[in-house]
C-alpha positions as CSV (number, residue, x, y, z in Angstrom):
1,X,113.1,-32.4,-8.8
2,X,114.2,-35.8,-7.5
3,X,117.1,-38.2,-9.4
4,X,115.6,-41.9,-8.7
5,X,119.0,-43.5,-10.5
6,X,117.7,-42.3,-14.5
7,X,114.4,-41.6,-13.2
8,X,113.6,-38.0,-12.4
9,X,110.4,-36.4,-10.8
10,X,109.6,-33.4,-11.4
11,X,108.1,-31.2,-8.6
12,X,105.8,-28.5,-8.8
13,X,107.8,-25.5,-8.7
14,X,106.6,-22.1,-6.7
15,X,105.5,-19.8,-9.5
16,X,106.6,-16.7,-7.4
17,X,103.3,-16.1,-6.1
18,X,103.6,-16.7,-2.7
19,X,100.7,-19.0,-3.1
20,X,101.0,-22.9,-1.5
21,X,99.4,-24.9,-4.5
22,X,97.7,-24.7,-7.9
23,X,95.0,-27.0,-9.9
24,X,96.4,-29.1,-12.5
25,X,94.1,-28.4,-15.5
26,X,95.3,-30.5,-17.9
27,X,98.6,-32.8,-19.3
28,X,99.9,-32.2,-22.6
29,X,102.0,-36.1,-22.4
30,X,101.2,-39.3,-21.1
31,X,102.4,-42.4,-19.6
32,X,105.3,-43.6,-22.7
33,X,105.3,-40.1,-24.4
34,X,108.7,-38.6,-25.3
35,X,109.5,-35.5,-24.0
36,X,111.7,-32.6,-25.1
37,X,113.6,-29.7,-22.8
38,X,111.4,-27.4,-22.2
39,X,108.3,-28.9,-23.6
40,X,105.2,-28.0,-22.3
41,X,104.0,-31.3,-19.8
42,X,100.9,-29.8,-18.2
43,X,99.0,-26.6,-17.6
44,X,97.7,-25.5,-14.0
45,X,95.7,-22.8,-12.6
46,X,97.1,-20.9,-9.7
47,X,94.9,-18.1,-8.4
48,X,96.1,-15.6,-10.8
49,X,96.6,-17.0,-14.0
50,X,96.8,-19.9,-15.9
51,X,100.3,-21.2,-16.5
52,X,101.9,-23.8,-18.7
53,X,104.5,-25.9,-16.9
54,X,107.6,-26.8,-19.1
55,X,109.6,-29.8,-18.7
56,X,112.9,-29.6,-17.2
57,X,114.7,-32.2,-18.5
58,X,114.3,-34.4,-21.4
59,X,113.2,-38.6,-21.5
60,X,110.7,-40.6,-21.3
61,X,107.5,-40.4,-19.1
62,X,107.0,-43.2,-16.4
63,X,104.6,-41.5,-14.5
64,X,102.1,-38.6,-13.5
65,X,101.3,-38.3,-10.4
66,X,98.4,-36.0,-10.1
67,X,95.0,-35.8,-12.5
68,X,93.0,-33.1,-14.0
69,X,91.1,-31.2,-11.4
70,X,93.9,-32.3,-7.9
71,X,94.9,-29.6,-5.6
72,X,99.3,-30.1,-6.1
73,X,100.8,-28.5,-3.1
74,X,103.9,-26.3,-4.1
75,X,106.8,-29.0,-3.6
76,X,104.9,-31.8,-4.3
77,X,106.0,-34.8,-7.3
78,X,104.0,-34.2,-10.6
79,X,105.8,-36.4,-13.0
80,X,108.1,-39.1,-13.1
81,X,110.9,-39.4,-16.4
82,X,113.5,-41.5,-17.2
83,X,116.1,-39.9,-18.9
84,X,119.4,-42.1,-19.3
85,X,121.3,-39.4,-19.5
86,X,120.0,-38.3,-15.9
87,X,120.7,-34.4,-17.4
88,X,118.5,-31.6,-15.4
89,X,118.0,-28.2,-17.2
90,X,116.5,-26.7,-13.3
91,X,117.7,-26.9,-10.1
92,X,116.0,-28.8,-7.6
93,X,113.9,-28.0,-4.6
94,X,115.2,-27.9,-1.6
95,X,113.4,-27.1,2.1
96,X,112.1,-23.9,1.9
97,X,114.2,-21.8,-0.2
98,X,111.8,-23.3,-3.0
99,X,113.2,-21.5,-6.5
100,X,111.5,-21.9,-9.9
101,X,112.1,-23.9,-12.6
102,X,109.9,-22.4,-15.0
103,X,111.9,-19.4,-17.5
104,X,110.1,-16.3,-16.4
105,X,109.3,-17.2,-12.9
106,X,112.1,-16.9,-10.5
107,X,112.1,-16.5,-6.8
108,X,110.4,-13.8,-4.9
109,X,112.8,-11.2,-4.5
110,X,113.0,-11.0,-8.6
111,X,112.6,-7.3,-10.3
112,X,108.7,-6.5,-10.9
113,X,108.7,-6.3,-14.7
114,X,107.9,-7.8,-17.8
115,X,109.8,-6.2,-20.7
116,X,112.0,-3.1,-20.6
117,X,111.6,0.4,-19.9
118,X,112.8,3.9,-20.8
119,X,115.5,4.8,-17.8
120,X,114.0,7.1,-15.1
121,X,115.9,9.6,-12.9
122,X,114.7,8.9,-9.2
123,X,113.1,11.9,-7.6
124,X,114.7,12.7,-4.4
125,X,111.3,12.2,-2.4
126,X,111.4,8.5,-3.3
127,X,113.6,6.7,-1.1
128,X,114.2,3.0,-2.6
129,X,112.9,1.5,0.3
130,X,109.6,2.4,-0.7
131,X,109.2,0.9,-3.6
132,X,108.8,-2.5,-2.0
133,X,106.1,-3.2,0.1
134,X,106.9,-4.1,4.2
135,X,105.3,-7.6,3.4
136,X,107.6,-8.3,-0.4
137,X,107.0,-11.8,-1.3
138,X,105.4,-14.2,0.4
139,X,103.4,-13.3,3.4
140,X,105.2,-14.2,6.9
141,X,102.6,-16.5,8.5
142,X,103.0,-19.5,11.2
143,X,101.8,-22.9,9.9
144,X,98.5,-22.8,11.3
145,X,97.5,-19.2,9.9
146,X,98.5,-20.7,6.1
147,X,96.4,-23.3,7.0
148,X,93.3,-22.1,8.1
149,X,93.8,-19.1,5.4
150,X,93.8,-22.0,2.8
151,X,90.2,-23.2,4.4
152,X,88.6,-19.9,3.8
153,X,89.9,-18.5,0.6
154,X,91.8,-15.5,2.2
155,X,95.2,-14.3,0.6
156,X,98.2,-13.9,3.6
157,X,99.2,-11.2,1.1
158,X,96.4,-8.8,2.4
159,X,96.0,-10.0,6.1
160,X,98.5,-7.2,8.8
161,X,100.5,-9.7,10.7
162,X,100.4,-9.2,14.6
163,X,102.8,-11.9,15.6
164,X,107.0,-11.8,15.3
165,X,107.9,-9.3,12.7
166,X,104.7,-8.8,11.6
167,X,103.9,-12.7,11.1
168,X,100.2,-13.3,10.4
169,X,98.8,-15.5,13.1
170,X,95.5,-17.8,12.9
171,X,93.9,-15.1,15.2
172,X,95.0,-12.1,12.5
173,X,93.1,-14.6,9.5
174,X,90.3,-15.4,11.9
175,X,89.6,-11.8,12.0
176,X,89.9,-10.8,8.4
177,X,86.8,-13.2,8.1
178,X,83.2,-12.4,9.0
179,X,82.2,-14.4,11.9
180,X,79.1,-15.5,10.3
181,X,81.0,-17.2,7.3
182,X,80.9,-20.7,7.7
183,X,83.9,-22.6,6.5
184,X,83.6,-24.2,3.1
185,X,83.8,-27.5,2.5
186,X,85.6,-28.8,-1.0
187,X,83.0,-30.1,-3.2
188,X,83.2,-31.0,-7.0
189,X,80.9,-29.5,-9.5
190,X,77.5,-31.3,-9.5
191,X,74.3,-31.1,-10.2
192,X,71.5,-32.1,-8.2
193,X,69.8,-35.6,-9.2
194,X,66.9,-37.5,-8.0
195,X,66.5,-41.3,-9.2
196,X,62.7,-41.2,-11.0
197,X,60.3,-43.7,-10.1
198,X,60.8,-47.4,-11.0
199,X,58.8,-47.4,-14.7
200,X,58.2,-43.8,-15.4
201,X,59.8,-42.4,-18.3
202,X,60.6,-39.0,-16.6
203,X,58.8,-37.3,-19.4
204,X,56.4,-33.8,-18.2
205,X,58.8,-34.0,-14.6
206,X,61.1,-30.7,-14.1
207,X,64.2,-32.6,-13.6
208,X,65.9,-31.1,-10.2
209,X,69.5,-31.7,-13.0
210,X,68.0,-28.2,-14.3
211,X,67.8,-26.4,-11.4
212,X,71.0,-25.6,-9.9
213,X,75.0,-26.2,-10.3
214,X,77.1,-25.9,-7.6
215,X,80.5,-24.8,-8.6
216,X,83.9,-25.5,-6.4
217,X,85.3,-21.9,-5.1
218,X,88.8,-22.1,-7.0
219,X,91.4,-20.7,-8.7
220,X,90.7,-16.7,-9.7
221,X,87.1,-17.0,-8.0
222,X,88.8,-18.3,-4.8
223,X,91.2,-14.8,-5.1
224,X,88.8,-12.5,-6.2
225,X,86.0,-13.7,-2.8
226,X,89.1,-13.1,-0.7
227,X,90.7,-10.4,-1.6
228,X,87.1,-8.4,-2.1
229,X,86.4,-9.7,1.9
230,X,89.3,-8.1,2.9
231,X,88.7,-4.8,1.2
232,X,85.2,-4.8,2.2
233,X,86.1,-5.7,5.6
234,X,89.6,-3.8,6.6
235,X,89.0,-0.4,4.3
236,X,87.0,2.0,5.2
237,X,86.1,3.2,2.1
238,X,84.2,6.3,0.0
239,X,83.5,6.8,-3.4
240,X,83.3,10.8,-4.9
241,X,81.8,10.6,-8.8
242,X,82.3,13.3,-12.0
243,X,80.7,13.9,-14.6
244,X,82.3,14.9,-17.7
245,X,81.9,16.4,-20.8
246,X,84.4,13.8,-23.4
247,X,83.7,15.8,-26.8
248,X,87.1,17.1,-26.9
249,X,88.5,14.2,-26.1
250,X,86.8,12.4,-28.5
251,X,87.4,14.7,-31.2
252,X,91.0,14.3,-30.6
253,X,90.8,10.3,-30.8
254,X,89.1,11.0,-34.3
255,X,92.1,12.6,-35.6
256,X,94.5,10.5,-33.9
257,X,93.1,7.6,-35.6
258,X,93.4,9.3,-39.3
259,X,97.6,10.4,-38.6
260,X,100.5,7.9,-39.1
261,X,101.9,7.4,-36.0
262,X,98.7,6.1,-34.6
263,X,97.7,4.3,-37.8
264,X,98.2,0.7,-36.6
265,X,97.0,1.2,-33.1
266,X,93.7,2.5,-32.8
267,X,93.7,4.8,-29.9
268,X,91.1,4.3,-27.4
269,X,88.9,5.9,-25.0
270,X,90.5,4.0,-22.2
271,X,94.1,5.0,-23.0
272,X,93.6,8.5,-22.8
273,X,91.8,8.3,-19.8
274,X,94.7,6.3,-18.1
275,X,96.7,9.0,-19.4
276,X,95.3,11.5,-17.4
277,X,95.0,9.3,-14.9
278,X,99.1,9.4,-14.5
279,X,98.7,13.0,-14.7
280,X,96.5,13.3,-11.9
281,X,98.3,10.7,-9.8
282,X,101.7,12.6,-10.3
283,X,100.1,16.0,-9.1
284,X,98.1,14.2,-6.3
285,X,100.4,11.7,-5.5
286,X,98.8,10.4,-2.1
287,X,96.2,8.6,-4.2
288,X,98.9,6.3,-5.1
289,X,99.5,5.0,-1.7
290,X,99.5,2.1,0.6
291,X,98.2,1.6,4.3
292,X,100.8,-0.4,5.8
293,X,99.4,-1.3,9.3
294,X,101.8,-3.6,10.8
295,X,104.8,-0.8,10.7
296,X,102.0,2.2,11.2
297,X,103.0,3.8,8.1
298,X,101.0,5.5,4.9
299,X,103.6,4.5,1.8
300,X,103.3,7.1,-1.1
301,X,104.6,5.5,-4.5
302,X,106.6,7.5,-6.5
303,X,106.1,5.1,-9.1
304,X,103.2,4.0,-11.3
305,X,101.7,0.3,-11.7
306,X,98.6,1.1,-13.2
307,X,95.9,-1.8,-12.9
308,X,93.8,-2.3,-15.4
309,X,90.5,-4.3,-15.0
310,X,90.1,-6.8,-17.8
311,X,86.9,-9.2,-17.5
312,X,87.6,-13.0,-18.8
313,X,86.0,-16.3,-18.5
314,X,87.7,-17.2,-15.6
315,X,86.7,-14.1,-13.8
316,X,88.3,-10.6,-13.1
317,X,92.1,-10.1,-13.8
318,X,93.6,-6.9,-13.0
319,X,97.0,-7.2,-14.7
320,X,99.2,-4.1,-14.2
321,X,101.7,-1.5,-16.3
322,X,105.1,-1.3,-14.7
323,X,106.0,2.2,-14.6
324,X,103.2,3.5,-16.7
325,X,104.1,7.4,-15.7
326,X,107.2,6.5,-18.0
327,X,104.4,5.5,-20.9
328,X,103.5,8.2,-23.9
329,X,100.0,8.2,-25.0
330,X,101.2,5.8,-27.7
331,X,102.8,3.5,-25.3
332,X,99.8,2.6,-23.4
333,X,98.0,2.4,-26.4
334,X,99.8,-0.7,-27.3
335,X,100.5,-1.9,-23.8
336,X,97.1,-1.8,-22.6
337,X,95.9,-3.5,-25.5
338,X,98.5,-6.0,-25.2
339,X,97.9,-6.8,-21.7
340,X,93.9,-7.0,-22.2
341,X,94.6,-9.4,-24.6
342,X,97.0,-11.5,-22.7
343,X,94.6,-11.6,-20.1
344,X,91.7,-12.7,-22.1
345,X,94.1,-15.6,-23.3
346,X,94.9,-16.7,-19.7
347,X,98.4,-15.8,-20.5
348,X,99.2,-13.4,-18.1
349,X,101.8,-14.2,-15.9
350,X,102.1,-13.9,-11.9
351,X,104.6,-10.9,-12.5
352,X,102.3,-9.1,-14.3
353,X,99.5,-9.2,-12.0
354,X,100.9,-8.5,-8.6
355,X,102.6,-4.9,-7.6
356,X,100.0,-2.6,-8.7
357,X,99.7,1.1,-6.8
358,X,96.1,2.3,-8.6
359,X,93.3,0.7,-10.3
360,X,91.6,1.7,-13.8
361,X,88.0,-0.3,-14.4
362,X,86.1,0.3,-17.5
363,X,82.7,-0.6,-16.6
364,X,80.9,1.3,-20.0
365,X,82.0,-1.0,-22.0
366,X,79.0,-3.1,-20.6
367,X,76.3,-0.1,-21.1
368,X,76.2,1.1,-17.7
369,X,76.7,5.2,-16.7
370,X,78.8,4.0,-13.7
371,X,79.1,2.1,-10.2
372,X,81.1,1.9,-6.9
373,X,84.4,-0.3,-7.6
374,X,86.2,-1.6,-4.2
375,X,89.8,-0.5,-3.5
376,X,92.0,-3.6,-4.1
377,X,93.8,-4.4,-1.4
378,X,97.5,-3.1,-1.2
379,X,96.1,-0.2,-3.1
380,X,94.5,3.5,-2.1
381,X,92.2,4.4,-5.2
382,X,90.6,2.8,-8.2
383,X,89.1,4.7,-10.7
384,X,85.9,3.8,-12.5
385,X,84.7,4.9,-16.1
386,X,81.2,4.3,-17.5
387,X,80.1,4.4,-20.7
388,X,80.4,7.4,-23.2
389,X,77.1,8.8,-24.7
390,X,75.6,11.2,-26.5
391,X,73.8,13.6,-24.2
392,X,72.0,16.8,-23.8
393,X,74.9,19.6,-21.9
394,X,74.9,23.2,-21.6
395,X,77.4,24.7,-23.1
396,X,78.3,28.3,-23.0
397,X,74.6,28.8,-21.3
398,X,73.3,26.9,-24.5
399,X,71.9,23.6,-24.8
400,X,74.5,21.1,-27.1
401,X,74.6,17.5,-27.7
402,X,77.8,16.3,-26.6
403,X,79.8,13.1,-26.0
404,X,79.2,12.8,-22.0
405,X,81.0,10.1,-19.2
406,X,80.7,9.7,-16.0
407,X,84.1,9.2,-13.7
408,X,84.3,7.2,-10.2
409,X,86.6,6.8,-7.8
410,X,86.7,4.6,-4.8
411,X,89.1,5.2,-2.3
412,X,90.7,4.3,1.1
413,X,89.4,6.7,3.5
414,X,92.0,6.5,6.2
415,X,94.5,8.0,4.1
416,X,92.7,9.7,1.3
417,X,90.2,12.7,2.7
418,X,87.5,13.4,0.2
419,X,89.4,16.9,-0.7
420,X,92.0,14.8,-1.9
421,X,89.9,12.6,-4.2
422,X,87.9,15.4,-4.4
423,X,90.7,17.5,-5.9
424,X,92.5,14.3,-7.9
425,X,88.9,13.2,-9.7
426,X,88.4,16.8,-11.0
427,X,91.9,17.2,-12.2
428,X,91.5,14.1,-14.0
429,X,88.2,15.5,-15.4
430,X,89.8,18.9,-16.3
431,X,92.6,17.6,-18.3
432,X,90.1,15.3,-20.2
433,X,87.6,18.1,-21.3
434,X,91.2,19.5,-22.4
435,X,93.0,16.6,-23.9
436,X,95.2,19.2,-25.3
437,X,96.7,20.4,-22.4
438,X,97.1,16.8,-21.3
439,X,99.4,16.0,-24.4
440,X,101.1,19.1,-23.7
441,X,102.7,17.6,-20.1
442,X,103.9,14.4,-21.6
C-alpha cells in the first residue's frame, strides 16, 4: 500500500500461499465508487481458491489498475483511493517481508488452522519439530528457478532443492519436468474461426467455431497439471485394493440417522470411513508420512490433516481437517460436510487447503467400483472409496445380498512397503465390517 499525499494504492497482498500472483476475476467498485473499511473491492483466483480481496482503507476510487482476466504479480498496485483522511487499516508492503492485509491471511509462519480444537497431550514420539515441513512456507528458490517454474506450471512447494540450504535451482525445476513437454505459451480462450466466402450465407458449412475451444492453463488447473507431474514423475508409487463387505456399517448409519444426537446431521458413508481411516493411520502410523529428500529424512506425523477430495467447477480441491484424530464420529460429520461445501462455493481458504498428511477420495459417488488415485505430493497415502452396492457375498459359506465397496490405496513406495499398506488397508477394512468396534476406540 502506497500514500500518494490522500491518494492510496492498494497492492496485492501475498495471500500466504507462497504463490507469486493471482488472476483478478472480477471488481466489485469502479472508477467514482465509495468505498467502506473492509469492503470487498475485487475477487481473484490464486491456484487454490478463490478469494475476495477487502479494502483496506476507506475513500473514494481513482483508479484500478488491472482488468478482469490480468495476471497481478504479488506486490503489484491494484487500486488507487483517495481518502482525505489518508487513514490505513493494513500495513504496507515492504521488500520481501511481504505480510497480508487481508483478515485471515497472515504471513507464512501463521498456525495451520481454521477454528479451534479440543487440547491434545503431545505423545512423546512427536518431537515439535516435525510437525512442520523442512520446506514451511514459501519454497526457497533463486530468481530464475521461480521463473521458469512460473513458465511450466510447476509448484516450488513440491520440487527438493539442491542449491544453498536446500534452494530449488532452474536445473532442480528443469528436471521435475518431462523433457518432452514443450513450454506453454499464454493464450486466451478462443475458438477457432474461419472468414466464409464473400456472399455465402454459411448455412449447411460445419463451422470450425464448433469444433474446438482452447482454454488458458490457470488457476486450480494450472496446480492440479503440476502438482500431478510431480507425483507422477518423483513418486514411485503402488496401489494395493480391498474389498469389503459395508452391511454393518450401513446398518449402523440407519440407526444413527433415526437417534438425536445425529438428527440434524445426516451421517454419511464417507465420515465413517474417514473414521476408520484415523484409526488405521494411528496404528500404522508410517502411512502418515513425508519423503523429505533434501535433508534425507522419512517424517512420520503424529498428527492428522486428513484431505478430503471435493470435485467443483473449477476443478479438484482437496481441502483438509486439522487434527482430525482429535474429531468424534460426530465431528467430522459436520466438518467434512462443512468443508465440502465451502469448497463447492469457492470459499475455501489457502489455510485450509495446504498442510495435509493423508488423502480421502470418494470416487462412488460418480458410479464407479474404484480406480488408482495419485499420492499428492508432500503426502505418503491416499485412500480411494468406490461406490457402495448391493452385491451377491458369501456369508457364513452361504450366499447373501449384502451392501459391498471396494477400498484403494495409493501409496509412496519408497517409504511405504506393500506389508505396510497391505496391513493399514485391511485394518481399515476390518474395523468397517465392525463399525462397532470402531466406535468403541474413540
Amino acid at each position: 500500500m502506497q500514500d500518494d499525499g490522500h491518494v492510496l494504492e492498494f497492492r496485492l497482498p501475498d495471500l500466504g500461499e507462497g504463490l507469486a500472483d493471482a488472476e483478478l476475476l472480477s471488481w466489485s467498485v469502479g472508477v467514482g465508487d465509495t468505498v467502506e473499511l473492509n469492503q470487498t473491492i475485487a475477487e481473484v483466483e490464486t491456484a487454490k481458491a478463490v478469494v475476495a480481496l477487502p479494502s483496506p482503507f476507506s475513500g473514494t476510487v481513482v483508479e484500478l489498475l488491472a482488468k478482469p482476466g490480468d495476471t497481478v504479480p504479488v506486490g503489484a498496485p491494484l487500486i488507487r483511493v483517495r481518502n482525505d483522511l489518508a487513514v490505513a487499516a493494513a500495513p504496507e508492503v515492504n521488500g520481501d517481508r511481504r505480510t497480508s492485509v487481508l483478515v485471515g491471511y497472515g504471513p507464512e509462519g501463521e498456525p495451520e488452522s481454521r477454528r479451534p480444537r479440543p487440547a491434545r497431550q503431545p505423545e512423546p514420539s512427536a518431537p515439535q519439530q516435525d510437525r512442520e515441513p523442512s520446506n514451511a512456507g514459501r519454497a526457497a528458490a533463486t530468481p530464475g528457478a521461480r521463473k521458469l517454474a512460473k513458465e511450466l506450471g510447476i509448484d516450488l512447494w513440491y520440487i527438493a532443492g539442491s542449491g544453498p540450504r536446500g534452494a530449488v535451482t532452474v536445473e532442480d525445476v528443469r528436471s521435475a519436468v518431462p523433457v518432452s513437454q514443450p513450454r506453454a505459451l499464454a493464450r486466451p480462450a478462443t475458438t477457432s474461426t474461419a472468414a466464409a466466402p464473400a456472399g455465402s450465407s454459411g448455412e449447411g458449412l460445419i463451422r470450425p467455431a464448433a469444433r474446438e475451444t482452447r482454454t488458458p492453463i490457470a488457476g486450480i488447473r494450472k496446480r492440479i497439471a503440476g502438482s500431478m507431474t510431480v507425483s507422477a514423475r518423483t513418486i514411485p508409487q503402488a496401489s494395493t485394493f480391498l474389498t469389503v463387505d459395508f452391511t454393518a456399517s450401513m446398518e449402523l448409519l440407519d440407526h444413527l440417522r433415526s437417534t438425536k444426537a445425529f438428527s440434524e446431521l445426516a451421517p454419511t458413508a464417507l465420515a465413517l470411513i474417514a473414521k476408520a481411516v484415523i484409526a488405521g493411520i494411528t496404528e500404522f502410523p508410517g502411512v502418515n508420512a513425508t519423503w523429505d529428500d533434501a535433508n534425507q529424512q522419512i517424517v512420520t506425523k503424529h498428527y492428522v490433516n486428513l484431505g478430503i477430495a471435493v470435485a467443483t467447477e473449477r476443478g479438484l480441491l482437496v481441502p483438509n481437517l486439522k487434527e482430525a484424530q482429535s474429531l468424534s464420529l460426530r465431528d467430522l460429520c459436520r466438518e467434512i460436510g462443512w468443508l465440502a461445501e465451502t469448497a463447492r462455493a469457492g470459499n475455501a481458504t489457502p489455510v485450509d487447503l495446504r498442510g495435509g498428511t493423508f488423502t480421502l477420495t470418494n470416487i462412488g459417488v460418480f458410479g464407479v467400483d474404484t480406480g488408482v488415485p495419485l499420492v499428492n505430493p508432500g503426502e505418503g497415502a491416499i485412500l480411494c472409496v468406490g461406490s457402495i452396492r448391493k452385491r451377491p457375498w458369501v456369508v457364513r459359506d452361504e450366499l447373501a445380498v449384502r451392501w459391498v465397496t471396494t477400498l484403494g490405496v495409493g501409496f509412496d513406495h519408497r517409504m511405504i512397503d506393500g506389508e505396510l499398506a497391505a496391513r493399514f488397508l485391511a485394518t481399515v477394512g476390518g474395523l468397517l465390517e465392525d463399525p462397532l468396534t470402531l466406535l468403541s476406540r474413540a
